[in-house]
C-alpha positions in Angstrom: 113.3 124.0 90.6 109.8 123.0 90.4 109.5 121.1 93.6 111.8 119.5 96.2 111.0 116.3 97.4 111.8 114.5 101.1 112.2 111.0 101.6 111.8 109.9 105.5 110.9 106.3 105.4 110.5 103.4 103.2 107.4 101.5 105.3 104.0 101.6 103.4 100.8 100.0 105.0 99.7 99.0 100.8 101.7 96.7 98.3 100.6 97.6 94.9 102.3 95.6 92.4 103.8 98.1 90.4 105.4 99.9 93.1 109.2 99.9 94.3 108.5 99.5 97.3 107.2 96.5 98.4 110.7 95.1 97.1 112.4 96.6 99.9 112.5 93.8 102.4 113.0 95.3 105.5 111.8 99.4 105.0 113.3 101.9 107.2 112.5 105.1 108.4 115.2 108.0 108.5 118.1 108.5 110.4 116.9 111.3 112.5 120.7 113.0 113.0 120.8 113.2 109.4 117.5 115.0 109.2 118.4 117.3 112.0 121.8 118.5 109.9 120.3 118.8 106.7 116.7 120.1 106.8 117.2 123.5 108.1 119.8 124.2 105.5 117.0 122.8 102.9 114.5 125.3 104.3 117.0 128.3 103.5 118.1 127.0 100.4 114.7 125.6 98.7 113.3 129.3 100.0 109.6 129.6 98.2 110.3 126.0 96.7 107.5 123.8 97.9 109.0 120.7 99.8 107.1 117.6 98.9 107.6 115.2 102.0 106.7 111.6 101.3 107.7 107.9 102.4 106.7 105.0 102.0 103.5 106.4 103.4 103.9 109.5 104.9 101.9 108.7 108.5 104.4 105.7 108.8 107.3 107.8 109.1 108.7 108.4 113.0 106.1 110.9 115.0 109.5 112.4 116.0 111.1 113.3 112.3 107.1 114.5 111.4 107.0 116.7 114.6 110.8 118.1 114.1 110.1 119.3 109.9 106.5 120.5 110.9 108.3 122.6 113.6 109.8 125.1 110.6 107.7 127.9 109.2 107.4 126.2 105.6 104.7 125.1 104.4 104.6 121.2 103.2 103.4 119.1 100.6 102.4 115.3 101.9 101.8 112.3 100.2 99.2 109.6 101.8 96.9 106.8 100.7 94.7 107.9 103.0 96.4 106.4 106.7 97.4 110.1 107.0 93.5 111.0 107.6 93.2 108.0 109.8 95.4 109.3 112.2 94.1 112.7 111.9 97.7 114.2 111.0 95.4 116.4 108.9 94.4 118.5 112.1 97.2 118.4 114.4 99.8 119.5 111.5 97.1 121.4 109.7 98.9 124.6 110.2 102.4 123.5 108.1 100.2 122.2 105.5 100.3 123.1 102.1 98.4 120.7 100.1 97.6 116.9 100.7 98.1 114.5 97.7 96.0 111.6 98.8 96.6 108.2 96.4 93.2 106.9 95.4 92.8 103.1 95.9 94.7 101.5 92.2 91.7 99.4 91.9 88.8 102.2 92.4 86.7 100.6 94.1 86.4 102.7 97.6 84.8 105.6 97.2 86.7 109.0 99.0 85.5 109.1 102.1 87.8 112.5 103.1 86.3 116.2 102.7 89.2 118.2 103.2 90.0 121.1 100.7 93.6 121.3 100.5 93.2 117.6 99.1 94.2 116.7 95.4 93.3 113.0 94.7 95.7 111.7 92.6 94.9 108.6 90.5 97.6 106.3 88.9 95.7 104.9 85.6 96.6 101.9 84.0 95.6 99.6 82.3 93.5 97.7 84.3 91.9 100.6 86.1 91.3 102.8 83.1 87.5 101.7 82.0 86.6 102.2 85.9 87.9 106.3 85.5 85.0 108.1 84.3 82.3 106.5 86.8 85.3 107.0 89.8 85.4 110.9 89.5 82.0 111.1 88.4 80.2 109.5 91.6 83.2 111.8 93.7 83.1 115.0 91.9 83.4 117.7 92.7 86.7 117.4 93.8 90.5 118.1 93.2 92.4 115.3 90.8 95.9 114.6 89.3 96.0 111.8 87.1 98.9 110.1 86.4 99.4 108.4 83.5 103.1 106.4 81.8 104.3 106.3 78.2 104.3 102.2 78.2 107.9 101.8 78.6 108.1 102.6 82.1 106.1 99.8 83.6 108.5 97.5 81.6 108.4 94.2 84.6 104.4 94.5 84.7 103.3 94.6 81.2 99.7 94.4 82.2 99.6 97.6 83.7 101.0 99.5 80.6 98.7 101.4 78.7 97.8 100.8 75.3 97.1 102.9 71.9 93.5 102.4 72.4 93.7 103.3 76.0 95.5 106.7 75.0 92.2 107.1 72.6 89.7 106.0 75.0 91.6 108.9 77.7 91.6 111.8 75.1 88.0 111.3 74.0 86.4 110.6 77.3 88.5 113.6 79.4 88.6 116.1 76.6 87.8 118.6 79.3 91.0 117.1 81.3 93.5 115.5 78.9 95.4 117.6 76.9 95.9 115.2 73.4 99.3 117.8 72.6 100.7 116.9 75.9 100.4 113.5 75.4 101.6 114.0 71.8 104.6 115.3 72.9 105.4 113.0 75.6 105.2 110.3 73.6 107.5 111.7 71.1 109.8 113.1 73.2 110.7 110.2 74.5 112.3 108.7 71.3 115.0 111.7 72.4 115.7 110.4 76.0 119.4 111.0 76.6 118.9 114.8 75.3 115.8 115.7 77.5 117.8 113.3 80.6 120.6 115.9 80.0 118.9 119.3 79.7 116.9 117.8 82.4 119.8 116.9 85.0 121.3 120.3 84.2 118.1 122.2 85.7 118.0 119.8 88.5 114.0 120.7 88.2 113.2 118.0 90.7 116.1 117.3 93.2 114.8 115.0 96.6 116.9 114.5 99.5 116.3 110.0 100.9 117.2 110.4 104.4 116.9 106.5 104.9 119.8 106.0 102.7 121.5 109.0 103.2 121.8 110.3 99.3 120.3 113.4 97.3 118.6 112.0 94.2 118.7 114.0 91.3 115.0 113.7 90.6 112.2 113.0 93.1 110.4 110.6 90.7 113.3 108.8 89.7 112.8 105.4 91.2 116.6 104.3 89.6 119.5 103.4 91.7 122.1 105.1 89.5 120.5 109.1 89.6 122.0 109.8 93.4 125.2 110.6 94.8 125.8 110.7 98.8 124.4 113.4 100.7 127.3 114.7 102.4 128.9 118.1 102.8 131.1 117.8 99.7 127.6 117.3 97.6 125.6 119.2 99.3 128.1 122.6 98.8 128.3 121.3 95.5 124.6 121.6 95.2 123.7 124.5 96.7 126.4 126.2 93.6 125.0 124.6 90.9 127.6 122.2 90.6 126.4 119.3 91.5 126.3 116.5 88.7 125.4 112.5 88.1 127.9 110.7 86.5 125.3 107.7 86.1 122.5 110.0 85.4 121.7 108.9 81.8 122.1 104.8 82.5 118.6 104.4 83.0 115.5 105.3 81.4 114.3 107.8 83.6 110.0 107.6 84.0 109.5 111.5 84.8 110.7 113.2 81.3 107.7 110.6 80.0 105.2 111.2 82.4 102.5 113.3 81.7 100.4 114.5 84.9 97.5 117.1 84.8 96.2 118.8 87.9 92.5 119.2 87.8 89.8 121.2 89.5 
């Protein structure tokens, strides 16, 4: 396992377009007994696995559920747009905090305001943000950044987002220093073999998350698709910590993370 991602609540203070989320009409935070059963066996089981919590947006989620999970002695990930800093959750849970990934505003047009180290400032680029890049982490360098980027596929219901041949050209000759042209290669290619790399994939269980609003362990944190999840109960979870756990649904969907391509830069 690579990373073990949290869900505790569906409620986001932004509503970008090409999100999930803002489809959910009425988001809900975590059932807190569910949270109370399962998280300390997670602790034991994920061991030196960092746990990626997340929402929604992370400051939305119930002060009680953030206080109980930053109570263990592991060290989190959190995901934030930003509220997280706003509320100053970067001081009073500074101590259980591994790294923050703060989402940069889709439409780059707010500078960071934050100067916290144990920040990476992750950037989704599309389409319509991708000629505003280079100036963006220029004028806020030096900093920490993930960019995120999609073979066009994935962003299927908002083809203006998707990004093109030319984009792909513009990325490798403008972020040599950052883009890695193989990776993106091989992505690309790769994904013309989707059932095989969904299989080997689903075997490794490389990104398993646990959605305590809906009470299910997904097979892998990034997919967004209804069918890779089966209910987090006992049964499953025994099953999981052996191994054994499976998704009889797992290769109904094109899955976005065995095409994603994401670099971590400093």
């Amino acid at each position: 396992m690579f990373m073990v991602c949290m869900v505790f609540g569906e409620k986001c203070n932004w509503k970008c377009e090409y999100c999930d989320r803002p489809k959910i009409l009425e988001p809900r935070n975590a059932d807190f007994n569910l949270v109370k059963d399962y998280y300390p066996r997670i602790v034991k089981w994920v061991k030196d696995v960092p746990l990626h919590i997340s929402g929604g947006e992370t400051a939305l989620v119930d002060k009680q559920i953030l206080d109980y999970v930053f109570s263990f002695d592991k060290k989190l990930v959190v995901e934030t747009n930003g509220l997280w800093f706003e509320k100053d959750y970067h001081s009073i849970y500074k101590e259980g905090i591994d790294r923050i990934i703060y989402h940069c505003v889709p439409e780059l047009d707010h500078d960071i305001k934050h100067k916290i180290s144990c920040v990476y400032n992750l950037i989704v680029v599309h389409h319509l943000n991708i000629h505003l890049l280079k100036d963006f982490i220029e004028r806020n360098s030096p900093r920490k950044w993930i960019l995120q980027y999609y073979y066009p596929k994935y962003l299927g219901d908002h083809q203006k987002y998707n990004l093109t041949i030319n984009d792909y050209f513009y990325l490798i000759k403008n972020f040599s220093d950052l883009i890695s042209k193989e990776d993106i290669v091989k992505r690309i290619l790769k994904s013309n073999d989707l059932d095989g790399m969904r299989m080997e994939c689903f075997k490794k269980l490389n990104f398993p998350g646990f959605d305590f609003v809906n009470g299910r362990i997904k097979f892998c944190k990034q997919s967004h698709s209804f069918t890779d999840y089966v209910e987090l109960n006992e049964d499953n979870f025994d099953l999981l910590l052996n191994g054994k756990l499976k998704s009889n649904k797992a290769m109904d969907d094109i899955c976005r993370t065995c095409i994603e391509v994401v670099n971590y830069l400093s």
